[in-house]
Structures are given as structure tokens and as C-alpha cells.
N, C-alpha and C positions, 0 to 999 in steps of 0.2 A: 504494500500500500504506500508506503512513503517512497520508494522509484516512482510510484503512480505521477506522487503527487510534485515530485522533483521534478519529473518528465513534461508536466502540466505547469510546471512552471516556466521551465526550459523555453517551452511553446508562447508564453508570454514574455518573453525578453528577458527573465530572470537568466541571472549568472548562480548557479547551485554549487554553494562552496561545499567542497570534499573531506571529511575526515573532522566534523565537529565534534565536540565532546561538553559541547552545551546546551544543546538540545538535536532533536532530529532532523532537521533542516534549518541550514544559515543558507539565506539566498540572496544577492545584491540587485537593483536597480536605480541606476538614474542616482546614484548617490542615497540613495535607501537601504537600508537591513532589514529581511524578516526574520522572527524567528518561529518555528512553525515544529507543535507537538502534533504526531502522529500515534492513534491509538487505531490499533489493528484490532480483530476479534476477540472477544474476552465475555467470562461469566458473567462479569459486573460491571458494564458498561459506566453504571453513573459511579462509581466508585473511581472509575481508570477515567473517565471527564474531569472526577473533580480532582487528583492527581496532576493531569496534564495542566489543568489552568493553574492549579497551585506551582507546577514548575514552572511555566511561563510567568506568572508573576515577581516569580522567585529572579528570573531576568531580566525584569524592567529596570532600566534605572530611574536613579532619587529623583530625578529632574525630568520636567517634563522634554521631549526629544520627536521632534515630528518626523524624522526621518528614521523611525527606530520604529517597526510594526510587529502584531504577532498575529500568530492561527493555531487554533485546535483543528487537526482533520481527524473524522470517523469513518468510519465503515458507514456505506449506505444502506443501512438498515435498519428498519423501525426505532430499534430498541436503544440501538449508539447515535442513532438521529435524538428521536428525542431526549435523554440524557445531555443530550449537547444543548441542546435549546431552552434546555429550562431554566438556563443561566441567565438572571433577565439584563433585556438588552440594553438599558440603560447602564449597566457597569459593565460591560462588554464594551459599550462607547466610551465609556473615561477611561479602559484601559487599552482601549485601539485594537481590540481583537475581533477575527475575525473567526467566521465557523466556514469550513468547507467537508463535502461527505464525496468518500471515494465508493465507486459501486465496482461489482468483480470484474468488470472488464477493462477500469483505470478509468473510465470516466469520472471527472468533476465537477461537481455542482457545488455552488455558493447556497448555505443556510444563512449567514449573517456577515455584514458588512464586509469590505474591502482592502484586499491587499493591492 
């Protein structure tokens, strides 16, 4: 799922930096960074949602930074869709995240705001 979503990125001009060890995807544009947690299949979807934002938060830094974005990606399926979305979207907006859901064939759809 996360080549998926490297690959999908690729596709949009992103630069998919190789070999992070800060989250699952570092990707540049235009003088931008994302950083982008990937949750593959799992028993407990909102358990591994609330994980993944908690580690992306864990990367924000202290100052606000506009050129510093992030993403939870899921599995496109009911169960990691919604888990994902229950996080309401007004704190999803102050902290610039976005939601994307990968489906088994690598397709990617946007659930919430923009990288």
C-alpha cells in the first residue's frame, strides 16, 4: 500500500524521498515536505488510525510551517475508511492533515483535505 501511495504520488510531481526512518513516506514539492503515515490491513483499524495521527503529530513542528504537510493513508475499506474519518475535520484542518484511502488495485482517492 505505501508503493501504492509513493507511486500516486510520483504521478503528481512529488519527489518520494528513499530510506526514511521518520515516518512512511517523506515526499518533496515545489519546496514543500509531506509526511505521510501508511496503515495497511489490521484487526483494529481505529486503534492503528489513532496511532498513525498520534505519530504524525509526534512530527509536527512547534511553529506553525506552511510548507510542512501531512497524510494518514488507509486501506479502502469500510472499516479503515471510517476509523479514518471520525477524526473531526476541524482538527484535521489546524493540523494540515490530510486523509487518503488506497483500494487493492493502488488506486487513490482523497477522504479529507489536500496535499
Amino acid at each position: 500500500m505505501a508503493r501504492d501511495f509513493a507511486a500516486w504520488l510520483s504521478s503528481q510531481s512529488w519527489t518520494v524521498l528513499a530510506d526514511t526512518d521518520v515516518v512512511d513516506i517523506v515526499a518533496e514539492k515545489d519546496g514543500r515536505r509531506l509526511y505521510a503515515e501508511v496503515k495497511g490491513a489490521t484487526t483494529a483499524p481505529g486503534l492503528d488510525v489513532d496511532t498513525a495521527i498520534g505519530q504524525l503529530v509526534r512530527r509536527m513542528p512547534s511553529e506553525p510551517d506552511q510548507s510542512v504537510s501531512f497524510a494518514l493513508v488507509v486501506r479502502d475499506e469500510p472499516r479503515s475508511v471510517k476509523a479514518a474519518v471520525r477524526a473531526p475535520q476541524r482538527i484535521l484542518d489546524l493540523l494540515g492533515m490530510a486523509l487518503y484511502a488506497v483500494d487493492e488495485d493502488g488506486g487513490v482517492r482523497q477522504l479529507f483535505g489536500r496535499v
